[in-house]
N, C-alpha and C positions, 0 to 999 in steps of 0.2 A: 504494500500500500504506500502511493510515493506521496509525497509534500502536496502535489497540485489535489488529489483526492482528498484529504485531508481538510484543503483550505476550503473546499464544497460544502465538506460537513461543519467546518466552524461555523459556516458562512451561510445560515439557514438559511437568509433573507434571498441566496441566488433563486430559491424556487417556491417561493412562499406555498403553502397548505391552505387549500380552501378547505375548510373548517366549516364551514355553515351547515351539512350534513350530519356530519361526527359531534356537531354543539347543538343541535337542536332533539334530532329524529333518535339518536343509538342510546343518548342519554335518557330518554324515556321508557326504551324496548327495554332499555337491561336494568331500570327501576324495576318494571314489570317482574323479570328476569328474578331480580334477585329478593324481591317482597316473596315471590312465587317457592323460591330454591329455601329460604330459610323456613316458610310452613312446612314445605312435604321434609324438610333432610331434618329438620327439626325433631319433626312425627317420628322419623326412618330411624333417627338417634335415640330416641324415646322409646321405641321397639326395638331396636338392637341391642340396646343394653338389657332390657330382659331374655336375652337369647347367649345360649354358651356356645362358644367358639367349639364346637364338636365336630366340624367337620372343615373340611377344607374350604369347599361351596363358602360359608358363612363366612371364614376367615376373608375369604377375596372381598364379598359383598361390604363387611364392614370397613375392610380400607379402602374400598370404593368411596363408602358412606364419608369419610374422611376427608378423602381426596377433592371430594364433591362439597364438604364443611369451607373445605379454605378456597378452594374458587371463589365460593359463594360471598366469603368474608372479604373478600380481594373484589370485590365487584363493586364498593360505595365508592374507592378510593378514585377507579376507572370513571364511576358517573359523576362525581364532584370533579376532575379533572377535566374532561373532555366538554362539561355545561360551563365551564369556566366562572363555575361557584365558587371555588376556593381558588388562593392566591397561586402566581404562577410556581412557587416553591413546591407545591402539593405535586405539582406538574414531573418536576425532579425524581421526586419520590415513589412517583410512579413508574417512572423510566428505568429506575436502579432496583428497588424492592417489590413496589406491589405485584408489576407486570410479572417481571420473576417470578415471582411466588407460585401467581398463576398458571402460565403454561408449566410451570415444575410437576402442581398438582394435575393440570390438566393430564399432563404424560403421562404419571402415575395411574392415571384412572382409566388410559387408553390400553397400558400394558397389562390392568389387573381385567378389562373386559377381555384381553384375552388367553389368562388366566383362567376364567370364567368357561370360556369355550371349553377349553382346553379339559376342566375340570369334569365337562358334560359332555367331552368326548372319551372321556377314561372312565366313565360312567356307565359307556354303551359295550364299550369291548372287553370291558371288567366290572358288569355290574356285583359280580358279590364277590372280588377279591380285591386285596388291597395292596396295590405297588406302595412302596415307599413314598412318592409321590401326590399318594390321595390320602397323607395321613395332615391332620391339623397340624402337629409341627414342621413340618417341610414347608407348609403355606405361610404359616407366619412368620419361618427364615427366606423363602421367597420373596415376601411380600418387604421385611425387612431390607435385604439386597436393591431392591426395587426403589425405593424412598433413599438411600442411601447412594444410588448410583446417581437417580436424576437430582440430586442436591448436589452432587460435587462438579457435574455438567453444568449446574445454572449458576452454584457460587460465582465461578469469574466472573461470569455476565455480572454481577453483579459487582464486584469489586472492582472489574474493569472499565466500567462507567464512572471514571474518575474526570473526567474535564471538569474543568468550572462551571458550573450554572448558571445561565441568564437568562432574564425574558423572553431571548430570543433563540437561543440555544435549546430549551426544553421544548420548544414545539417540536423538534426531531429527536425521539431518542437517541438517535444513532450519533447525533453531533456530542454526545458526552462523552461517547467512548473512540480511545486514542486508536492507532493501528492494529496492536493486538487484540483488542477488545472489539473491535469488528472484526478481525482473522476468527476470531474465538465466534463469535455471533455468527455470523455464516458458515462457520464447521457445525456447531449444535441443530442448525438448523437442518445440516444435512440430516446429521443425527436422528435426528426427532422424526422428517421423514423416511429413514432407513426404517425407523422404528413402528410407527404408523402404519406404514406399505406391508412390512413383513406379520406383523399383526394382524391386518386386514385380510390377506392371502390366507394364513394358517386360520383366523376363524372360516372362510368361509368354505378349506376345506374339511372344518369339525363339524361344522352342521351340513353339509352335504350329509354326512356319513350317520349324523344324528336323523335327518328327514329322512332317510331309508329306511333305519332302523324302526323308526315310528310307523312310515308307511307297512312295512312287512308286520310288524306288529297288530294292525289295523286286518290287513288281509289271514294273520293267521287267526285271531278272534273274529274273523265273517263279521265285525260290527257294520250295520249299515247307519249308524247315529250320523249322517253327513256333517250335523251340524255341530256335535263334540268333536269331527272331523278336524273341521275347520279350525277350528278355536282350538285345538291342540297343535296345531301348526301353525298360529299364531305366536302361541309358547314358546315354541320351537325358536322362531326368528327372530323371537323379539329383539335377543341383543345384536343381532345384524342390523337392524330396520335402525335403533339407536346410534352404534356406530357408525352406519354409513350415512346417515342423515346429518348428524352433528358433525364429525370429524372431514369427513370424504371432501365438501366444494373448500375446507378453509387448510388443508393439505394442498389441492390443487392450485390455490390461489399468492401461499407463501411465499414458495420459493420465487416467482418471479418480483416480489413484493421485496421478500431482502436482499436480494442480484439491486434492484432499483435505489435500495439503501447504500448498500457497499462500491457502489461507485459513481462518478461524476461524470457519466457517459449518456445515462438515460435522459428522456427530454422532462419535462418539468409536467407536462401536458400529461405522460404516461404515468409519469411519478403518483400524481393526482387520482387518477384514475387506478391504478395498482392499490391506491394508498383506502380509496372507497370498497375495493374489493374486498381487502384482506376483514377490515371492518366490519363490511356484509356478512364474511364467513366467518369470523369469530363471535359474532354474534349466535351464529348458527350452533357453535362448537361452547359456547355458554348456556345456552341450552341443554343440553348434556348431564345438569345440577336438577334440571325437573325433570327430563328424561328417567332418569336411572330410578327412583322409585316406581315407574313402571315394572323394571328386572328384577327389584325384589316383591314386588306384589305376585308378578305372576310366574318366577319360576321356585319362589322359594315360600313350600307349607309353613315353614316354623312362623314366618313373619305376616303372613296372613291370617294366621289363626291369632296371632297374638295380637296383631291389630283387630281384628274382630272382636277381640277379647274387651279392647277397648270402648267399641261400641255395645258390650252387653251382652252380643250375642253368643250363641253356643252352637258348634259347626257336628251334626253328625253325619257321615257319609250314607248315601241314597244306593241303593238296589245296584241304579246306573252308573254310580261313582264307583260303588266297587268293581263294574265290570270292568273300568277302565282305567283303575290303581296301576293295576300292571307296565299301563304301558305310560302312565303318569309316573311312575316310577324311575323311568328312562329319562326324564327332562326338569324331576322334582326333585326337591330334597328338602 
């Protein structure tokens, strides 16, 4: 990264930010967002704490639940920033800690959906034996590693955003951080996409292998219920439908998003326009904090019953539910 790149990033003012978008419209969506994320993960916390870490499934769900806590926590600092509610200082702090904080969690809760998969594909080809792998302490030394890796990836980012702050300086994150701190910013971000992509691929070859098993399962009980049909294959994808909804357009939209950050070659016009994008899609991938109590409603009994429990109710299973325990058994736990 030579001196003239450099003098781009100091030098915010070469391609100013329209702003009128990012300060009016995303500031409202992720109030939405994040009033929405602290009811349901609130509730989710509220029921996970009466639930024991027995199984591996649970362990992933509850650092999910976590992961999903501090997004959500990190999300007031984003809408005071971006409404230019608080002073342009808040603005700094955003660039160096909160942002961090966020994609750190974010990551963590993309690698534990597919964890998740993964869990419910070792479920199908070994429903009653136990690898090493589907025991609760491997999940919470995984899940450990997990948290541990993506914090030593983001620390620099954040230590590296050492330039001085000024009014004019914090409208681009990227003008705090010196050479290496963008070398660094644009490797994690490979990163993050290696991580994403390969995530992506491996779930959706667990549930290919999951929606066979279900189907066959379907044809060797002759059920003709079409309609537990369906809705069991709903079950089935839901954490597909979640991740590729949330994650998938603001994966596609990054990379060309910090290419347009890390150097002083892009037009200012495209900058603008990359710089709308990424917005659009991380809005999409904050969502993901109200998303995910879907995945515990519907593939995990322990947190349904006990939220039921909550409302009063008392669940016993029906004639019909027991016919199709069996094969609720392949996608529950």
């Amino acid at each position: 990264m030579n001196a003239s790149v450099m003098k781009g990033f100091n030098g915010s003012e070469r391609c100013p930010r329209d702003t009128r978008i990012a300060q009016l419209v995303f500031p409202a969506i992720y109030t939405l967002i994040f009033f929405t994320g602290v009811l349901l993960n609130t509730l989710a916390l509220w029921v996970f704490i009466h639930i024991s870490s027995s199984s591996t499934f649970i362990v992933y769900l509850k650092n999910t639940l976590v992961a999903d806590l501090i997004m959500t926590l990190m999300l007031p600092f984003k809408i005071l920033s971006d409404s230019h509610l608080g002073p342009w200082q808040l603005r700094a702090f955003v660039c160096r800690f909160s942002a961090v904080i966020f994609y750190e969690a974010m990551y963590v809760g993309i690698i534990l959906l597919g964890l998740i998969a993964f869990d419910r594909f070792l479920k199908i080809i070994r429903p009653f034996g136990k690898f090493f792998v589907q025991k609760p302490a491997f999940a919470k030394t995984v899940s450990m590693l997990v948290w541990l890796f993506l914090f030593l990836i983001s620390l620099p980012n954040i230590i590296l955003s050492n330039k001085e702050a000024t009014p004019s300086s914090v409208k681009k994150c990227a003008s705090l951080k010196g050479p290496l701190g963008l070398k660094w910013h644009q490797g994690v971000n490979y990163i993050s996409q290696f991580i994403f992509w390969t995530v992506f691929a491996l779930m959706l070859l667990f549930y290919v292998v999951i929606a066979k098993k279900v189907y066959n399962s379907y044809r060797k009980s002759k059920s003709k219920d079409s309609k537990n049909n369906k809705k069991l294959e709903g079950k089935v994808f839901i954490v597909v439908a979640v991740f590729f909804v949330c994650f998938a357009p603001f994966h596609f939209a990054r990379v060309p998003y910090t290419h347009s950050q890390t150097n002083n070659k892009t037009e200012c016009r495209l900058q603008n326009q990359l710089f709308i994008a990424k917005e659009t899609t991380l809005f999409l991938a904050a969502m993901n904090i109200c998303m995910d109590p879907l995945i515990y409603i519907f593939l995990c009994k322990k947190f349904t019953k006990r939220l039921l429990c909550i409302r009063g109710r008392k669940t016993t299973p029906s004639p019909q539910e027991n016919h199709t325990s069996q094969t609720d058994n392949i996608t529950l736990n």
